[in-house]
N, C-alpha and C positions, 0 to 999 in steps of 0.2 A: 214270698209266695204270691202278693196280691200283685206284684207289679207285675208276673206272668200270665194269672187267672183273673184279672178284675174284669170286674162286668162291662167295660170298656171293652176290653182287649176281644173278649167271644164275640160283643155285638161286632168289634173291625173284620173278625175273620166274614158276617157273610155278609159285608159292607164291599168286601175284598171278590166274594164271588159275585155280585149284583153290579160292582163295579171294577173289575179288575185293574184297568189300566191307570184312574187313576189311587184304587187301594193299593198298588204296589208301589205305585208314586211316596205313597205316602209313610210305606212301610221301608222305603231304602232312605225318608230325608227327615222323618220326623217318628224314627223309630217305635211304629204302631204297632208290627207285629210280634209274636213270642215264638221263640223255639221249643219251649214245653209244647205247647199247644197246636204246631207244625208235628210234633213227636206225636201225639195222641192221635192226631189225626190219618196220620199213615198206620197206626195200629188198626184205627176202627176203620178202614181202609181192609186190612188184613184181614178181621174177622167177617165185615161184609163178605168179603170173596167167599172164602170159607164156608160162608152161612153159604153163601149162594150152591155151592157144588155141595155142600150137605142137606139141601133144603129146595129146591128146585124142582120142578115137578117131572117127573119122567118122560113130558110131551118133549122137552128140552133140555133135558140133563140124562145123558145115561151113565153117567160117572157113578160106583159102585160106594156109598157112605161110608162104609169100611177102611177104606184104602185112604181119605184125606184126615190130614193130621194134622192141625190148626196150628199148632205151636212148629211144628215144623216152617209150614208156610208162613208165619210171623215171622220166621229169621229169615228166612229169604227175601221176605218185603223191607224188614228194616235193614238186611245187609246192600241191596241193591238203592232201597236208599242214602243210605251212606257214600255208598260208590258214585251213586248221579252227583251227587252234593261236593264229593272229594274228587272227582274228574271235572265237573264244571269249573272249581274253583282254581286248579291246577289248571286249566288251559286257560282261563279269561285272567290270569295272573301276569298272563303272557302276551294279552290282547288287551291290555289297555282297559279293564272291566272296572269299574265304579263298583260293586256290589261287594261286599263281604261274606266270608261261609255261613255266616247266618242269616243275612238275606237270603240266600242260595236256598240252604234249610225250609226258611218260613213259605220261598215262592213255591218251592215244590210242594213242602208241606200242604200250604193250604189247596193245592190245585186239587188234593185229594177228595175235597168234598163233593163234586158232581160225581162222583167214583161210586163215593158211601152212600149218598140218595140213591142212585141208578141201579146200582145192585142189589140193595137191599129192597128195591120200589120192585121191579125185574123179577126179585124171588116171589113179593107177593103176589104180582099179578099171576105171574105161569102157575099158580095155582088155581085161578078159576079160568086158562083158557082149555080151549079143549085141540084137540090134534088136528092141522090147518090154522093155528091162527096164533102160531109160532113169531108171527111177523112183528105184534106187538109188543113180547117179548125180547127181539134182537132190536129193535128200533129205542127202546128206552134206553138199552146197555150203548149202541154208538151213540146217542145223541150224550149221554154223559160221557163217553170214553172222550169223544169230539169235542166238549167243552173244557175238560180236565186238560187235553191238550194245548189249546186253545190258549187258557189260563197260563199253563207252564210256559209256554213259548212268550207270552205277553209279560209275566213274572222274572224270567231269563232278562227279556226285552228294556225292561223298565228297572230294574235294580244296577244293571251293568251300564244304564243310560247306549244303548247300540241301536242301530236299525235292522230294520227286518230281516236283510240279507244278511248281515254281521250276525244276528242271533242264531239265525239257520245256519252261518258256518260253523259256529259258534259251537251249537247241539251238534253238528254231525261230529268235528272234533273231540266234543265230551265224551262221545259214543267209543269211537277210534281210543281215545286216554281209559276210559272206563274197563277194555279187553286188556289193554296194555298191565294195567297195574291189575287185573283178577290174574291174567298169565305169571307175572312177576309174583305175585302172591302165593300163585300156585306152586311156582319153582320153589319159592323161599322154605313153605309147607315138606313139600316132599325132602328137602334138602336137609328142614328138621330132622324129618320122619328115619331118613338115611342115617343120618350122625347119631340119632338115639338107638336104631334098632343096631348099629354097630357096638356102639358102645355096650348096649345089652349082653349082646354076643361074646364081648372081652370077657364081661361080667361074669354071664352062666361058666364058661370056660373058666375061669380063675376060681370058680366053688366048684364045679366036679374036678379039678384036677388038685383041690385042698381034701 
């Protein structure tokens, strides 16, 4: 447990955001970062949003409180995590990438912190702006969406040891891999779905005809 939580480890992660390129340096060659703590942080990641469309002030949110369901949205965020982290690692498998799925895990992991500041900062301000001054409000959310990116793209960058270019081909492939295997996923699902609701069918059929 220490070796994942040590007070090392939390001060690397905002060692990682104030210096990205060379905290991911150091996270793919002298093994600094944790994938607990990659993990927790795409949660509170998930609750921030959450909070945000639950808690945002009417000047800028007209999203209905009722209708958002935090645990729903959880799995979405950690399935889609998953998926960025298992299509990255499937294509740079292929390209020559230096990084392992757990680098992959901790870059994106950690790029979620300018997400969690920014939205969680974003809910409290839109509470004291008043109608007209919205701007303040979308300006905090890009300039963290902008860094998060930023981050990821430099994380990608620097664990795979690539260039620029090579990283941008790199994400759009992840992107292109990431649909490929939700669709195959999805065949697989329904294909379940097919074989079990038949089999049901034998089933009931073989007790009304007893």
């Amino acid at each position: 447990m220490d070796k994942h939580f040590s007070i090392q480890k939390l001060k690397y992660v905002f060692y990682t955001v104030s210096h990205p390129v060379d905290g991911y340096y150091w996270i793919r060659h002298a093994d600094k970062g944790s994938v607990p703590i990659a993990i927790i942080l795409v949660v509170l990641f998930s609750f921030s949003f959450s909070y945000n469309r639950l808690s945002a002030s009417f000047v800028v949110n007209e999203i209905d409180p009722r209708t958002v369901d935090s645990l729903s949205e959880l799995g979405g965020v950690l399935l889609l995590y998953a998926l960025l982290c298992i299509s990255n690692w499937s294509v740079t498998c292929l390209m020559q990438g230096e990084g392992r799925l757990k680098d992959i895990a901790i870059a994106i992991g950690y790029s979620m912190v300018p997400l969690i500041i920014s939205f969680n900062l974003a809910t409290v301000v839109s509470l004291f702006i008043a109608d007209g001054e919205e701007a303040f409000y979308y300006l905090i959310l890009t300039v963290g969406i902008a860094y998060a990116l930023i981050m990821m793209l430099l994380g990608i960058m620097q664990v795979h040891n690539y260039s620029l270019a090579k990283t941008l081909a790199t994400l759009f492939l992840t992107l292109i891999a990431a649909f490929i295997i939700l669709f195959i996923s999805l065949l697989i699902v329904d294909l379940i779905n097919k074989v079990y609701n038949y089999f049901h069918s034998i089933y009931i059929e073989i007790i009304f005809r007893m």
